[in-house]
C-alpha positions, 0 to 999 in steps of 0.5 A: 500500500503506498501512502505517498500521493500519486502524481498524475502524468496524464494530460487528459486526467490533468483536464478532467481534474481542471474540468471539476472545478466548478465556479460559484453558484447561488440563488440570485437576491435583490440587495435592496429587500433580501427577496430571492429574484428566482435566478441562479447567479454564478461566478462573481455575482453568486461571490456577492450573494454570498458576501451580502449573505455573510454580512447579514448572518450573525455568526454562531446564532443558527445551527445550519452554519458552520462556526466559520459562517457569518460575521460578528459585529453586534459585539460592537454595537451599545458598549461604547467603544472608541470609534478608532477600535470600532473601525480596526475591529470593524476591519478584522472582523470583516476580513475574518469573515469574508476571507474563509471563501476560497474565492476572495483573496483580500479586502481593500478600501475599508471604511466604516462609520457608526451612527447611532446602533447602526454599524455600516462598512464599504470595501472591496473585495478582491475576487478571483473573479475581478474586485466586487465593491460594497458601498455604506452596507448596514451589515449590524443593528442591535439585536430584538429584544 
């Protein structure tokens, strides 16, 4: 039994291995309502999607989602933090969430601003798929009592 991996030598196993890798698919949604548009997007619009899903889902609340899945900026929001640590932890929390998808190689052009309990961040995400840019996204408001 050999527990070294086999190297592949084949070119027509070379582009079947190629072939399998499939690009991103979600189902399409409106950004202004949440709505699903019935569309299956792929590619850089399906990297969106999940994007805008990710900012949307706080992490650890919905036992559908791995641990790795959705974010965690309401530990921001009501404790009266400085608006220079709100921002890095803004940051690192975005990065944290966001670069666990294959798919995105890097966050640039990060800006946040706190107004009230409403938290809103624009970035770029650098894609393998080319930049996907969000701009004044809402992504944390208090929790319903």
């Amino acid at each position: 039994m050999n527990l070294l991996p086999a190297y592949i030598e084949d070119e027509d196993e070379i582009e079947e291995l190629e072939e399998e890798i499939k690009p991103p698919r979600e189902y399409g949604i409106d950004f202004k309502t949440g709505q699903l548009t019935g569309e299956i997007v792929e590619g850089k619009e399906a990297i969106k999607v999940w994007i805008w899903l990710v900012l949307q889902t706080p992490r650890y609340r919905y036992y559908i989602y791995t641990w790795d899945y959705g974010n965690e900026f309401e530990d921001l929001i009501g404790k009266g933090y400085t608006e220079e640590y709100i921002e890095a932890e803004a940051q690192r929390m975005t990065e944290d969430c966001l670069l666990v998808n294959e798919n995105i190689q890097s966050i640039t052009e990060f800006s946040v601003s706190m107004e009230g309990d409403t938290l809103t961040v624009s970035f770029t995400a650098n894609t393998i798929y080319g930049e996907i840019e969000f701009k004044d996204e809402a992504i944390a408001r208090p929790a319903a009592a």
